[in-house]
N, C-alpha and C positions, 0 to 999 in steps of 0.2 A: 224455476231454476232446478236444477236436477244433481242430487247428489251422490257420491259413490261412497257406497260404505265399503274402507278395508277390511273390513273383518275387525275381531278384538283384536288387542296390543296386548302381548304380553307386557309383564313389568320386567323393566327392564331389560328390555330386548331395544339393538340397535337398529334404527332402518337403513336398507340398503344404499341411502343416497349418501352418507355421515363419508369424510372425508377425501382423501386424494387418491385418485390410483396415479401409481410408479409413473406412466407416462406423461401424466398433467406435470407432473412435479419435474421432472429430465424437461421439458418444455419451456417452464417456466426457469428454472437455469440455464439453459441455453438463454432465454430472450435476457434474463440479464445479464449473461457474460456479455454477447453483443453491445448492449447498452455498457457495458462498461470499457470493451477494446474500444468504441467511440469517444468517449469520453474522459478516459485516464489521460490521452496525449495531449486533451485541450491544458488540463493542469499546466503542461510543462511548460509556460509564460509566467507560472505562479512566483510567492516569494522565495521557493525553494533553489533558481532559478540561477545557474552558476554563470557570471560575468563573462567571464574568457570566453565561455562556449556559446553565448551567445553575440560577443563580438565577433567572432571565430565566421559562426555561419552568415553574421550579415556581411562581413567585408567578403568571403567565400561567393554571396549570391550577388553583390556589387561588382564584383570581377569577374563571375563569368556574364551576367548581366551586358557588362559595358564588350567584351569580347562579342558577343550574340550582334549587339545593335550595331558595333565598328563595322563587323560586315555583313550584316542584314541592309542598312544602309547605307553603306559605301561611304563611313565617315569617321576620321580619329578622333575618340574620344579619349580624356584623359580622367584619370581619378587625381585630384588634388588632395593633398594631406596635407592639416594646418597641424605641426605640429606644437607651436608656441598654446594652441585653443583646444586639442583633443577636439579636432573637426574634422570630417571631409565631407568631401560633395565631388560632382561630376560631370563636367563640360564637354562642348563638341568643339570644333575648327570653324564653323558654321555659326556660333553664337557673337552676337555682338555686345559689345562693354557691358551695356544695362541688363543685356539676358544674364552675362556672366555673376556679375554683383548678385543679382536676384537667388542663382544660384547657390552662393557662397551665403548668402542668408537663410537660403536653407538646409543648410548643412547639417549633417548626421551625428551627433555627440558622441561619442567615446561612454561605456559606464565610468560613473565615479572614479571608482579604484581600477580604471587602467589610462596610460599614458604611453601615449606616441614617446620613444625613446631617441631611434634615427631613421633617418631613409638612405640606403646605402647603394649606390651603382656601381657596375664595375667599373673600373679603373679612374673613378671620380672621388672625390672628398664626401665623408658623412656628413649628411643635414639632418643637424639638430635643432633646428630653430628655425620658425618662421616657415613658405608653403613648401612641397616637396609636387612635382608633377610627373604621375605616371600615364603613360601614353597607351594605345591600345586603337593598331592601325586596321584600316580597311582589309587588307590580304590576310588578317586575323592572327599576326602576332603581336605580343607586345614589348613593352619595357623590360630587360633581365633586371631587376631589382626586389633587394630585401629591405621588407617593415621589422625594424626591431619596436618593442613593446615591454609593458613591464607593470605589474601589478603595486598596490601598495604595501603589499608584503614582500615583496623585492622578487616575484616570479618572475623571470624571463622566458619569453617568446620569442619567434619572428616568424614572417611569413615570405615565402620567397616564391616572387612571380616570374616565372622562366618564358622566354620568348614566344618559344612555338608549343608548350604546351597548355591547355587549355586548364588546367587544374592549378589550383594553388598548393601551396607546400608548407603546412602548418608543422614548426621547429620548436623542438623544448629546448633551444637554446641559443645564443648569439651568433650563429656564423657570421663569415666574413666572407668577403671576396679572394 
């Protein structure tokens, strides 16, 4: 085996290899900011996790959701609201009794601290109690109707789904008809 002699070492002398140069180190923060712009949005499921905003976007992706499928498949679906249970779920024109039950057994809870308050149509009576059915047709409009809503700290909402547009309409406060 063949060995290389450095020469003497001074005392105290550093060798050339001892630490980071500037660009290892800019490299190495770069590879963790990335790991972290991946990773910070996973949190936001965590317990910090604010109610409203997360009803907000599921009933948001359930409505444009059911708008997509009305006329992707050439079929009215409805979103039902169980407002007596902080439920809903989502049926076609095409299901029969047993598909629909099954459905309504699977339905989507409400958090905790929010409750279905009314479901309001134009020129119809508020429902307050018991199921509320919004429709959502094939030629891709739907139901004109407001979800009123309401925190246990007494926050009011609603959410108003307009005909022909495609976007729902998230309210800090109760409108009406």
């Amino acid at each position: 085996m063949m060995r290389f002699d450095m020469g003497p070492q001074r005392a105290g002398s550093i060798p050339d290899t001892a630490g980071f140069t500037l660009i290892e180190l800019m490299v190495v923060m770069l590879l963790i900011s990335i790991i972290l712009a991946v990773a910070i949005p996973r949190f936001d499921g965590g317990f910090l996790q604010n109610s409203r905003k997360t009803t907000t976007r599921r009933i948001i992706d359930t409505i444009k959701g059911l708008r997509s499928r009305a006329i992707g498949e050439q079929k009215t679906y409805a979103l039902i609201l169980d407002l007596s249970n902080d439920q809903y779920w989502t049926v076609n024109d095409t299901m029969d009794e047993l598909s629909m039950a099954q459905a309504a057994e699977m339905a989507s809870k409400l958090p905790d601290d929010i409750h279905f308050s009314a479901v309001i149509f134009p020129n119809q009576e508020q429902i307050r109690s018991g199921n509320a059915k919004i429709q959502f047709y094939p030629r891709g409009y739907a139901d004109h109707v407001l979800i009123h809503l309401q925190t246990d700290n007494a926050e009011r909402f609603a959410y108003l789904v307009q005909p022909l547009l495609s976007k729902l309409k998230v309210l800090d406060e109760w409108p009406s008809f």
